[in-house]
Structures are given as C-alpha cells and as structure tokens.
C-alpha positions in Angstrom: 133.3 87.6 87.5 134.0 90.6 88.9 134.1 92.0 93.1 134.0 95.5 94.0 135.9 96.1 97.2 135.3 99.4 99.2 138.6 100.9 100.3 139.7 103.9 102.1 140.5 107.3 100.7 144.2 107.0 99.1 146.7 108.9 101.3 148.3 111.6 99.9 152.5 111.4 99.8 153.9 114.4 101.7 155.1 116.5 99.0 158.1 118.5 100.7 160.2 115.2 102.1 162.4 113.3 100.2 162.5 110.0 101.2 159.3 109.0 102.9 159.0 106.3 105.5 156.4 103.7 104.1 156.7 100.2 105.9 156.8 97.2 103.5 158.5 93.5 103.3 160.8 93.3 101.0 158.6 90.3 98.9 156.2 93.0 98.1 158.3 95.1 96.0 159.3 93.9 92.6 161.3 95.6 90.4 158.8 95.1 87.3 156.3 97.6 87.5 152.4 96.6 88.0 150.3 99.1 87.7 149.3 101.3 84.8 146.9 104.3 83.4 144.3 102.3 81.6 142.9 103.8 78.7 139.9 104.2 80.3 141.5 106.6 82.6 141.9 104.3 85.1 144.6 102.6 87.3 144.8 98.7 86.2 147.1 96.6 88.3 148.1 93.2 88.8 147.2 91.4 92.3 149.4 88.2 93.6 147.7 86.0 96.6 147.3 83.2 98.3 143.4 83.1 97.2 143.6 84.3 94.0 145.9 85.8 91.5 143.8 88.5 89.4 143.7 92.0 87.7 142.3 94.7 89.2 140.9 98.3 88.3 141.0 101.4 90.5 138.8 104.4 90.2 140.8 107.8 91.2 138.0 109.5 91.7 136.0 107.2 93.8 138.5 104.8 95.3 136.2 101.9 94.1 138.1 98.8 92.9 136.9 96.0 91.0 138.9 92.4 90.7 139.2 89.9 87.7 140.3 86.9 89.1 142.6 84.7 86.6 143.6 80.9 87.1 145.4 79.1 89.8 149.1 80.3 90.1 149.0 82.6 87.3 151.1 84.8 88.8 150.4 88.1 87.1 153.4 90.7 87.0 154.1 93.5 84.6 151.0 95.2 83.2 151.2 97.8 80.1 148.3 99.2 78.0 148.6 98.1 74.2 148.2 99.9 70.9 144.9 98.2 71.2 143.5 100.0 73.7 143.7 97.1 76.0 145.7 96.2 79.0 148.4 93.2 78.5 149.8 91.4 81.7 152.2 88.5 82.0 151.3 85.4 84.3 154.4 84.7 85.2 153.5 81.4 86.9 151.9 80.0 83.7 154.6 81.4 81.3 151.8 82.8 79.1 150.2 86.3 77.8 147.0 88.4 79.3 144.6 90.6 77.9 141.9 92.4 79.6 139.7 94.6 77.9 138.2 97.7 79.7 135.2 96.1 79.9 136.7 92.9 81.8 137.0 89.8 79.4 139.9 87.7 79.5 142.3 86.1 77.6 145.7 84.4 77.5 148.2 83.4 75.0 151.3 81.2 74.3 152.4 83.6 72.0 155.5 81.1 71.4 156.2 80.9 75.2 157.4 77.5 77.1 157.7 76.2 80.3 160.9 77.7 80.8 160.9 80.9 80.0 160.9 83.7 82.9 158.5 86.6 81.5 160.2 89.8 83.2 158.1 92.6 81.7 156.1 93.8 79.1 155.7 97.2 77.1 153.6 98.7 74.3 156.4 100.2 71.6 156.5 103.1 69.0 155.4 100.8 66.5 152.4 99.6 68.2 153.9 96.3 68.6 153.9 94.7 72.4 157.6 93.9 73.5 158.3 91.4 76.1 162.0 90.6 78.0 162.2 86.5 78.5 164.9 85.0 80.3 165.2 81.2 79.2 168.1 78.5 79.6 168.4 78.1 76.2 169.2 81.7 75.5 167.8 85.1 76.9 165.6 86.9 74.3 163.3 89.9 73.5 159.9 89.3 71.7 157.4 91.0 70.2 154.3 90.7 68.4 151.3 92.9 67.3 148.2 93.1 69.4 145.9 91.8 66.5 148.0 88.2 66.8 149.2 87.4 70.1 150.5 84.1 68.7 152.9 85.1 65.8 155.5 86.7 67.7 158.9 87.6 66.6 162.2 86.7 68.8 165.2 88.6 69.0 168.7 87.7 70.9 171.3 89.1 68.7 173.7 90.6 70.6 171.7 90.3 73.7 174.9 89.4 76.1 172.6 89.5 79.4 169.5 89.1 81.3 166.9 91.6 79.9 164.6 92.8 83.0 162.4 96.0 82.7 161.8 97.8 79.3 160.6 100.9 78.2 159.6 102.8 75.1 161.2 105.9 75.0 160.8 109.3 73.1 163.9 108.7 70.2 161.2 105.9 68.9 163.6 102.9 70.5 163.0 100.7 73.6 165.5 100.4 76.3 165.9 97.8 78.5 167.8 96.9 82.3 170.2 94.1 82.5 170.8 92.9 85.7 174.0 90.6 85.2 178.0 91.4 86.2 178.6 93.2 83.9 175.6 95.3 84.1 173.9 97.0 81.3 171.7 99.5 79.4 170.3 97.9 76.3 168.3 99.2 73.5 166.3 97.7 70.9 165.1 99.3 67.6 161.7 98.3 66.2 163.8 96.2 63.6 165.4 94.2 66.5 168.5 95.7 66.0 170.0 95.3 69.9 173.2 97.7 71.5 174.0 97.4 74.7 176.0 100.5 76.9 177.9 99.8 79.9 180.7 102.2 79.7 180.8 103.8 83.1 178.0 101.5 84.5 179.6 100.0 87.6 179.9 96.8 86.3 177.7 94.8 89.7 175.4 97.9 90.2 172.3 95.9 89.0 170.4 97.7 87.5 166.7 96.5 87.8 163.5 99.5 87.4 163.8 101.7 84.1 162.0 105.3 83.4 162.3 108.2 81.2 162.5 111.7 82.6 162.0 114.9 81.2 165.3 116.7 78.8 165.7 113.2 77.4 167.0 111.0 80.4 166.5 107.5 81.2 166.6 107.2 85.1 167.3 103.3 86.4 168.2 101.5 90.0 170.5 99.7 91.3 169.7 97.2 94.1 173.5 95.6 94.7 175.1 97.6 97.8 175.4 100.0 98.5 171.7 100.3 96.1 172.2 103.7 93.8 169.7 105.7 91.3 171.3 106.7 87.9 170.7 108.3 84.6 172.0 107.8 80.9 171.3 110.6 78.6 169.6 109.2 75.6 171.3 111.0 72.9 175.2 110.3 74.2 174.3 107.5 76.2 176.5 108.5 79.3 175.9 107.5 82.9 175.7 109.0 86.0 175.4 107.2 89.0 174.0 108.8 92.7 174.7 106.6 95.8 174.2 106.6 99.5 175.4 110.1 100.6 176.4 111.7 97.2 174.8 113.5 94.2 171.5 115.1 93.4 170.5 115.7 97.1 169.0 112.5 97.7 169.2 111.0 100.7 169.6 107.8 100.2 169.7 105.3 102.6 172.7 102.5 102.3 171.6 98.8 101.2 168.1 100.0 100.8 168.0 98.5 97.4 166.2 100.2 95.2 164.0 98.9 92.8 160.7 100.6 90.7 161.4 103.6 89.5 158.9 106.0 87.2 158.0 109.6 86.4 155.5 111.6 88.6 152.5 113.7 87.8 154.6 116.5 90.3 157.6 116.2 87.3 159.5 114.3 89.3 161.1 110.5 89.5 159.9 108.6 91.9 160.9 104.7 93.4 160.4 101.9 95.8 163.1 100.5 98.1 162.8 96.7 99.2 165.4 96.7 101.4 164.1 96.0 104.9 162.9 99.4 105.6 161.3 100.1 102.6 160.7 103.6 102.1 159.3 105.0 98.9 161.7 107.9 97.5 161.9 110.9 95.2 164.5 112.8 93.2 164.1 116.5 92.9 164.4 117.7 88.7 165.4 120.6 87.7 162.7 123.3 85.7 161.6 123.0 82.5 162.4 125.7 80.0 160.6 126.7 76.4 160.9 130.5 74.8 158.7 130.1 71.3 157.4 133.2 69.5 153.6 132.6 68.6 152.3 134.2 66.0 149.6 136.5 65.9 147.4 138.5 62.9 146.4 141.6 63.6 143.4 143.1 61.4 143.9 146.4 59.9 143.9 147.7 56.3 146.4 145.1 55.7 146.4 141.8 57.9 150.0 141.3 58.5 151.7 138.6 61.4 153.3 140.0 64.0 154.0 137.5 67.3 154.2 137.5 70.5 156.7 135.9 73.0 155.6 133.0 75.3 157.4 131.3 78.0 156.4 127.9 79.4 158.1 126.7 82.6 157.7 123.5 84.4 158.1 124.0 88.0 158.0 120.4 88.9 156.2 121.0 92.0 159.0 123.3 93.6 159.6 127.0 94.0 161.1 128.0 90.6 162.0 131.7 89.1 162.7 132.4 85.4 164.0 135.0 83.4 164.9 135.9 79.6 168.5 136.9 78.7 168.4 138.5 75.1 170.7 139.9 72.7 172.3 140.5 69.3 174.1 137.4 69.5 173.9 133.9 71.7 176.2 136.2 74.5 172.8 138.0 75.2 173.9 140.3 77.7 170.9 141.6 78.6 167.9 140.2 81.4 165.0 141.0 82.3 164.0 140.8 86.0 163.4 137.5 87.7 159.6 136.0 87.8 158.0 133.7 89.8 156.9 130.7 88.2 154.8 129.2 91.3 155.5 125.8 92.6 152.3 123.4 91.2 153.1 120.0 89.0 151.8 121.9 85.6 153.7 124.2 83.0 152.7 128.4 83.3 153.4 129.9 80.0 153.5 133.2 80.3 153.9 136.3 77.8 157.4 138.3 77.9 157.6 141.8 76.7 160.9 142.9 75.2 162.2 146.3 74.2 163.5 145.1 71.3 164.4 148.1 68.6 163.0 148.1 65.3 164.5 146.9 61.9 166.6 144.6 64.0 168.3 140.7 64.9 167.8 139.6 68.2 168.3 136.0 70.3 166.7 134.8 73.1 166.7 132.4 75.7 164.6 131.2 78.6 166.4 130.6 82.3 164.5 128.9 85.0 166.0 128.2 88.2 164.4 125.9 91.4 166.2 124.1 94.3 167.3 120.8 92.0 169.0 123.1 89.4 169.0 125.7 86.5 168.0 125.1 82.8 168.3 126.8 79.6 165.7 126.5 76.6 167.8 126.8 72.9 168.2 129.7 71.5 165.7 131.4 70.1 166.2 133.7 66.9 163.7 136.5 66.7 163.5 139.4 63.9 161.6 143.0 64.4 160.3 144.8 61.2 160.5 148.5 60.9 157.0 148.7 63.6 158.6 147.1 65.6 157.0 144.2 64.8 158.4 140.5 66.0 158.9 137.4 63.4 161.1 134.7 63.6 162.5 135.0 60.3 163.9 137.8 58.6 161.6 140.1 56.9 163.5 140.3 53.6 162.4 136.5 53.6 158.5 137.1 53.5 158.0 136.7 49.9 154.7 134.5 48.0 155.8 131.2 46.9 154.4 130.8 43.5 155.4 127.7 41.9 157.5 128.6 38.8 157.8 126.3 35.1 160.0 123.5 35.1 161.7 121.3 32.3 159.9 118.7 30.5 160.2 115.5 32.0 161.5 112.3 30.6 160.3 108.7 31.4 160.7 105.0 29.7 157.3 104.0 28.9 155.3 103.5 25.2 151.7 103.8 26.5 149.9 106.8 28.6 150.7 104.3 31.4 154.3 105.1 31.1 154.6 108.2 33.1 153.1 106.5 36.3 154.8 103.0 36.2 157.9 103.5 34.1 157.5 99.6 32.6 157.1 100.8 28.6 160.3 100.8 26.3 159.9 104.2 24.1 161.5 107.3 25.7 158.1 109.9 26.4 158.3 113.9 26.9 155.9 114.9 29.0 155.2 118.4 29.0 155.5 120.3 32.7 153.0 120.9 34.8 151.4 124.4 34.1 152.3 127.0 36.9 149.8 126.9 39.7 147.9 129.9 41.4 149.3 130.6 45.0 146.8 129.4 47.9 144.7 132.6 49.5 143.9 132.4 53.2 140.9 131.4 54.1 139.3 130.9 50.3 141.5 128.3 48.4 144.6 125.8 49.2 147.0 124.6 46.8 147.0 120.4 46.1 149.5 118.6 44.7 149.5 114.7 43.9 153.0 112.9 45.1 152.2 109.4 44.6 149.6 107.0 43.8 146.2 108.1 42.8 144.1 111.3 44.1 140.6 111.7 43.6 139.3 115.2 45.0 135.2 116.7 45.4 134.7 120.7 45.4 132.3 122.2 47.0 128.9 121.8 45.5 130.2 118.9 43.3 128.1 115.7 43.2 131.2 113.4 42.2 134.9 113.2 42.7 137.8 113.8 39.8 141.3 112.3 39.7 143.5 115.2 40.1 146.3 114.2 38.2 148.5 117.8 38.3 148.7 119.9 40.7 145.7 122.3 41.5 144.3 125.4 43.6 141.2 123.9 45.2 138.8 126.0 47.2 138.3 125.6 50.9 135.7 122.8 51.7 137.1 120.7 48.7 137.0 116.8 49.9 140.4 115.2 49.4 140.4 111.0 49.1 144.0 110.0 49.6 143.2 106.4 50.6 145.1 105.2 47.7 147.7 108.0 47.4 149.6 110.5 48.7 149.6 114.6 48.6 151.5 117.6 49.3 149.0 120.6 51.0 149.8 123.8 50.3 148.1 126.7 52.5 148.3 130.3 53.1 149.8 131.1 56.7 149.0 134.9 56.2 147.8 137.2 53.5 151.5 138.3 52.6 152.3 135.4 50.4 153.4 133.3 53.4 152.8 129.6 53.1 153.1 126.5 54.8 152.9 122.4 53.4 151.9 119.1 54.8 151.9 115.6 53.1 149.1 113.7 53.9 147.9 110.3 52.5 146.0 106.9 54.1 142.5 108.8 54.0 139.6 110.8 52.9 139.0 114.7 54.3 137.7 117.4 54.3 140.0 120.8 53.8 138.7 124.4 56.0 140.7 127.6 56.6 139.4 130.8 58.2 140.3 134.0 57.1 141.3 135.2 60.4 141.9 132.2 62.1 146.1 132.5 62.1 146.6 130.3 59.0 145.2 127.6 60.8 144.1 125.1 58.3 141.9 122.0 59.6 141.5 118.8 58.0 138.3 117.0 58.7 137.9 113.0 58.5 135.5 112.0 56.5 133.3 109.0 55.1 133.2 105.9 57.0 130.2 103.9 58.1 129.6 104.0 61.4 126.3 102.6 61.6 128.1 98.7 61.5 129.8 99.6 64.6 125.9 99.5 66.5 124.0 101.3 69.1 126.8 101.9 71.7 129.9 102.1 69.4 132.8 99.5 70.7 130.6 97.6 73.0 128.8 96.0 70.1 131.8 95.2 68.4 133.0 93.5 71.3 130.5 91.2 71.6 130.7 90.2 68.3 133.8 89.7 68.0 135.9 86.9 70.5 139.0 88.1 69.9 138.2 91.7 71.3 139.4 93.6 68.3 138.6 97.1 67.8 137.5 97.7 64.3 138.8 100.9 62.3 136.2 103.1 60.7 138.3 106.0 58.8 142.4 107.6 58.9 144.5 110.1 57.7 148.1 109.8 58.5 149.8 113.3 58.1 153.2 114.6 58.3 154.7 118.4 58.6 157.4 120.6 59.8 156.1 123.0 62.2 153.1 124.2 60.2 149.8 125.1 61.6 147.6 121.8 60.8 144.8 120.3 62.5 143.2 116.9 62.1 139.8 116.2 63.4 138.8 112.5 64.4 134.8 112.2 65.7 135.8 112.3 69.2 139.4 114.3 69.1 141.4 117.2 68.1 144.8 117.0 66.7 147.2 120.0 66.7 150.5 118.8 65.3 153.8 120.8 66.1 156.5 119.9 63.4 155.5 116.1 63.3 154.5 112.7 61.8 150.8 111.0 63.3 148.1 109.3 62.5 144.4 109.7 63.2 142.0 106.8 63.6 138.5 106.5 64.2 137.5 103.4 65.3 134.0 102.3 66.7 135.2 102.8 70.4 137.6 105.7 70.7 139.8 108.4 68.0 143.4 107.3 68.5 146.1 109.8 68.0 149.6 108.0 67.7 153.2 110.3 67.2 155.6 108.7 65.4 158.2 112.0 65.2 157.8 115.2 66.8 154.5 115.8 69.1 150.6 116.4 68.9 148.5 118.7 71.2 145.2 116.3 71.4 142.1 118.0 72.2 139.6 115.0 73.9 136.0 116.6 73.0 134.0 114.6 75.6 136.5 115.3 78.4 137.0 118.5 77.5 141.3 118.2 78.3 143.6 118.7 76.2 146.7 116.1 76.4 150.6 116.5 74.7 151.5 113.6 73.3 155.2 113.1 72.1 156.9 110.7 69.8 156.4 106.8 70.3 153.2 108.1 72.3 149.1 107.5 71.7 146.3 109.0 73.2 142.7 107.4 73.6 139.7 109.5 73.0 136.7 107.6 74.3 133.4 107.7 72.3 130.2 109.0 74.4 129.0 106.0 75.2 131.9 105.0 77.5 131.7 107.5 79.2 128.9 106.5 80.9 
C-alpha cells in the first residue's frame, strides 16, 4: 500500500557558504546514513514516526513521494542499494533485514539476526555481497550475505576489538568501517573477512561515527566527542588527519556541534550533518581534480598512421579553478604554458593542450590545477614525437607488428589424446607447437587464442560452430562462445603492426572492428532467450517469482590493460580503461560491475554516459521501466 504525498519544491543549499544554518533537533540526525540513489534513479529513504515507520521514494524531478509503510516499531535506519538492483534497509526495532524492490514489494529477513543484536548500517560490497555492522553482548560482528539468500549469512569478529558503526565500500575493492569506542578506530574488512583496524594518530575519544570516500583516494569520517572534528585517512598509507573547531582546511567549524553524516556531493565536495543543538548542515572545500592523457588519433592519408592528441580533464568541484601544463625533458619540466580557466560548475572540462614540442624527441608532462581549497598535480605523463612531429606515448623505435613466433614442443603426462588437456595419463606425450599465426589486420580479422577450457567459435556465413583448439586469425563478425572457457583477443590498434589483447571468458559474442574507427574493437553479446523474461521484461519476472529475483539472460566477463575494447549489453555500452568487469543482461536492466580499474558506461535509453570505478555497478533500465 502505497501514499503519494505532494511536497514543496526542494530548496536549493547556498552554494558559496560554508557552514549553512539549517535548524534541527538533535534526535533527527543519526549518524547512519538513510537515504540513497535507487537504481531507478531515484532517492529511497527510510522514514521513523509515531504513526508509521516506512520506506519512501522521492522523484528529483517532480518532488512527488510515495510511502511503503512497514510493521509496528520497525524502526528502519540505514538503507543501501544491493547488487540486486534492489534497496536493502535495516529495522532496527525488529532486529531483522528489508528489501524493497523498485516496484514496492516487501520483504524481511532474520538473516541469522537475534533479539539482541543492534543493526548499525548496511552496505552493498565489491563482491556483490550486502555487509552489515551488528553490535551484540555476546560479541560485536560484521556479516554478510548474498542478495539471492538473505538467510545464509556469514559472521566475522576476528580481530574486531570495537563497536563497528557506519561502513563503506571503497575504490581499493575493501570495506571500511567507523568504530566509535575509546580507543577509536578505522577498520577494514576484505571480502574474505580478513579485519585490520588503524588508530595510529586517531585521537583515541574522537568518536568517530559517519564514513565517506572522497576523490584522490581519501576516506573522510566525523567525530562527535568535543570538541566534534572532520578527518581523513588516506587509503593507501592509511594516515590520519584530523580538522577541529578553528583549525585546518578552512572550515569553520563550530565547537561541540558534533558532527555526524558525512558523504560526497554531486558539487565534488564532502558534505555533513551536525546534531549538536544548532544543527547546521556543513561542507568542506576539495581541492581540483587533475588528468593529462594523450588520446590517440588516426589520420587517413596514403598511409594511416596514429598520431594523438593531448587532453586535459579538470574537476573544478564547483569553485573557481585555473590549470596549466608544465612540460619538459625530464620530471623537472621547466617549461608552462599560460594559465586557463577551468570555470567553476560540479562536472570535469577536458580540454585539448597544444604543445610546441620538437620533433624526433622525449618529453614529460604534467597537469596543474589550482582553486581556493588547494593545488593538485596529475602523474607524469611520458609523451614521444616522431620525426612530423607527430605525438605517441611510446617511443617510436617500439612500434613494431607482433607476430607470434615458433615455440618448443611441449611436454605433458598423459597416454590418451585427453592428456594434453587434463594431465591425469601416465606416458610422457610431445606435442608439436602451435603453428605461427597470421597478425590481426584492422578492421578485417582479429587474432583468437584458447587459454583455458573449451572454445567453440562461428565465422561469418557459417551455419555451425567449431572447437578452436589452437590459436587462430578469425575474421571480423566471427561469433566467439566462451561460456565454458576462456580466451586471449588479439586486435589491431592501427595499420602499423600495433596490437592490443583482452581475455574474455563467461559468454557468447560477437567480434567487430572498423577500419577507421581508432582500433576500437567491440564485442557484442549474444544468444540468450529473452522471450521467457515476457511482455514487459523484469516486471513479469517479478510476478512470478516471490522472492523478487532478477533472472540473468546472457554475460561476458572481460579483462584488459588499457586497450580499446567495448562490450555491448541490450540496453548499455561498456568502454573499459585498463580494467576487469562484467556485463549482464538480465530481463530488467544490463548491469555493468568493475572489479579493477574503471568502465565508461554508455545507458542507451537515457542517453548519459556514467564512469564507474572499481567495487562499483551501474544499472541500465530496459524500456519498459522507463515508462
């Protein structure tokens, strides 16, 4: 049962102040968070009351909000969106597990829970699992479990010394939690349960409560004990620093305000409650984002050849930021170009930098943005000209065709044809070597190579599919089934002999290259059946099925370092950038999920295009949801 409320316009937040005066009792603050982007798009929170405890939706671009109303004292707190592609709550008052779909239905859990436990938050991890922090009598733990079943959870408490309060998943593929106790800490959590905690120079009764990852790979917490602070450990040394009333970072931060949420802003910068007895809702100012690549670029002629072109991307994180490039023929630089605006709007500019760089020549190159919070440097960038003049970022001399060469004969144990594949015969067996292979040619043929399992590929105009059992040039359009193996792909990035590989494995595609499409080579999903999934694809499903599971149709996990590969699902585009993902077509949506590196996702019905990073998903909706 569901009640659509009309509501006012949202007000804005002023966008130049830093702490903004927002009247609130300190009971309506909590320091777990309870709201969150559905993946629907929109705002699902949870809703405490005297009438009714529920979950509620929110429109952004209408206002409208619609109400689920759960059981008596339920108590609904910390609200994440699962693997699943549905929200997960606690109830708090009934020490058990939510789940809402976008469509509304309802159910809760056990999920191994009793009457004494204390759910403090909830979080979807890298692994697609759902993590939970419980605080029992009988000894604090961390649980998780998968989406698919709720009621087989796993515990973990070794080495947990403290209370854990707020989690998060964060971009190094590990989970970090807040513990609140003297001494306070920062705990992590690997997705083996594998626990560390860090409190060396934590104060020691700061407690910390709300939990956040920034941008450049910091964790930002609060601290509500007096005089309340914000701080920040740096993921990859795992140091603190800690700014209170008066000191640090420009914030001015008033004393025993106690602060408490804390999360990352669509303006690029960290934003958090207080619940001290003014309560005022804050922000701290970040410093610029910086990225110098070189993207390359074919230029048609007598001979296509790949030159590049230099791009700069800076974040202004909603403040008046400049940027310039410092080059050189070593990391000194010594040389600038002039300074640039970069505007002051919530989204990344890239813009393209023109260097006089000389022919025949070694250069580096970095990218320096500047705003009112600070200065930042991108790494240094190495960049090559040819004797045009032409920029590459590797040296010329190293543009050669990689043409597989022979190799030695092979040994195995094995006294049957079986032997070279399972290794269980008893007789030694030469093989001979696989024969040299053709080079791929850009745009008309890709090299495929088996590396595990069984391969069955389909070339164009073929009626059937053939194991490949050696390594093969394949034209473009060839049909690849890899549901029961592995392979490397081989591909031509320019006309010059220049090549790039992927592994791929989990799935059936199809293979396309364009001649002049920058080495680009796509990879298509294929097969699947479709039709089982009904007339409006998810919804169907749904109905039939109680437990609200969302049933896969087709995959392809993939994995490359920084080649030019693109998967396409049926209702998404995946770009990768030096990564490891997975794309799934289910009956509802195409889910995208990074496991290392990140993924430009192209949504084709919403017509956006989303960056998704490591120990991230996206959720492309199928038509009919849209609706």
């Amino acid at each position: 049962m569901s009640r659509r409320i009309s509501c006012r316009p949202l007000a804005a937040l002023a966008s130049v102040a830093a702490l903004l005066a927002q009247p609130a009792s300190a009971a309506s603050i909590t320091p777990t968070p309870r709201i969150t982007e559905g993946p629907d798009g929109n705002l699902w929170f949870t809703e405490q009351g005297a009438i009714a405890d529920g979950v509620a939706r929110l429109e952004p671009g209408t206002g409208s909000v619609v109400e689920y109303p759960l059981s008596a004292s339920a108590d609904p707190t910390a609200i994440t969106t699962g693997s699943d592609g549905n929200l997960w709550f606690l109830e708090r008052g009934a020490t058990k597990i939510g789940r809402i779909t976008p469509d509304g239905d309802v159910d809760e859990f056990n999920a191994g829970l009793s009457g004494s436990d204390t759910l403090n938050d909830i979080t979807s991890g890298p692994d697609g699992q759902l993590w939970v922090t419980i605080a029992a009598s009988g000894g604090n733990r961390i649980e998780s479990f998968s989406p698919s079943t709720p009621g087989d959870p796993c515990f973990w408490s070794t080495n947990l010394t403290g209370t854990p309060n707020q989690i998060v998943a964060a971009s190094d593929r590990k989970l970090y939690f807040t513990e609140s106790d003297d001494p306070a800490a920062i705990g992590r959590i690997k997705t083996d349960g594998n626990i560390k905690e860090y409190r060396t120079g934590l104060t020691a009764d700061s407690a910390p409560a709300g939990l956040a990852e920034g941008d450049k790979g910091m964790l930002w917490f609060t601290g509500g004990a007096s005089p309340g602070r914000i701080g920040r450990m740096e993921i990859a040394k795992h140091e603190f620093e800690e700014i209170t009333a008066g000191t640090g970072l420009g914030i001015d931060l008033t004393p025993d305000a106690a602060p408490a949420g804390i999360a990352h802003g669509a303006d690029g910068n960290m934003w958090f409650t207080e619940s001290g007895l003014t309560g005022k809702i804050g922000r701290v100012f970040l410093g610029p984002t910086a990225e110098l690549r070189l993207d390359p670029v074919e230029i048609p002629s007598r001979h296509t050849v790949t030159d590049g072109v230099i791009k700069a991307t800076v974040g202004a994180n909603s403040q008046d930021t400049t940027y310039h490039v410092e080059y050189g023929p070593d990391e000194e630089y010594g040389v600038e170009t002039e300074e640039q605006a970069a505007g002051n709007g919530a989204d990344p500019i890239t813009e393209n930098v023109e260097l006089p760089l000389d022919p025949s020549s070694h250069y580096h190159a970095r990218l320096v943005a500047t705003n009112g919070a600070g200065e930042t440097s991108s790494p240094d960038l190495e960049l090559w000209t040819d004797e045009l003049g032409r920029i590459r970022d590797f040296a010329p001399e190293a543009e050669t065709p990689e043409i597989p060469g022979p190799t030695e004969p092979v040994k195995t144990q094995g006294n049957s044809a079986q032997a070279h594949t399972n290794g269980h015969g008893n007789d030694d067996v030469v093989h001979a070597a696989d024969p040299p292979v053709a080079p791929p040619v850009l745009g008309k043929s890709v090299v495929v190579k088996p590396s595990g399992g069984s391969v069955k590929v389909k070339t164009p105009g073929s009626k059937r599919y053939r194991v490949l059992a050696t390594g093969a040039q394949l034209p473009v359009g060839t049909t690849v089934d890899t549901r029961n193996g592995k392979i490397v792909l081989q591909s031509a990035r320019n006309a010059h002999g220049r090549t790039q590989k992927g592994t791929f494995w989990g799935g059936v595609f199809q293979i396309r290259q364009r001649k002049h499409g920058k080495g680009m080579t796509d990879l298509h999903l294929r097969g699947g059946a479709f039709s089982s999934c009904g007339n409006r694809a998810g919804i169907s499903v749904l109905a039939r099925e109680a437990k609200g599971k969302r049933r896969v149709v087709r995959r392809l996990w993939g994995k490359d370092k920084h080649s030019r590969f693109r998967t396409h699902g049926r209702d998404s585009v995946a770009t990768v950038r030096g990564t490891r993902w997975v794309t799934t077509d289910r009956c509802d949506v195409t889910l995208t999920r990074v496991t290392q590196g990140k993924v430009a996702v192209r949504d084709l019905h919403r017509k956006r295009s989303v960056l998704v990073s490591a120990g991230h998903a996206y959720l492309a909706l199928h038509r009919h949801h849209h609706r």
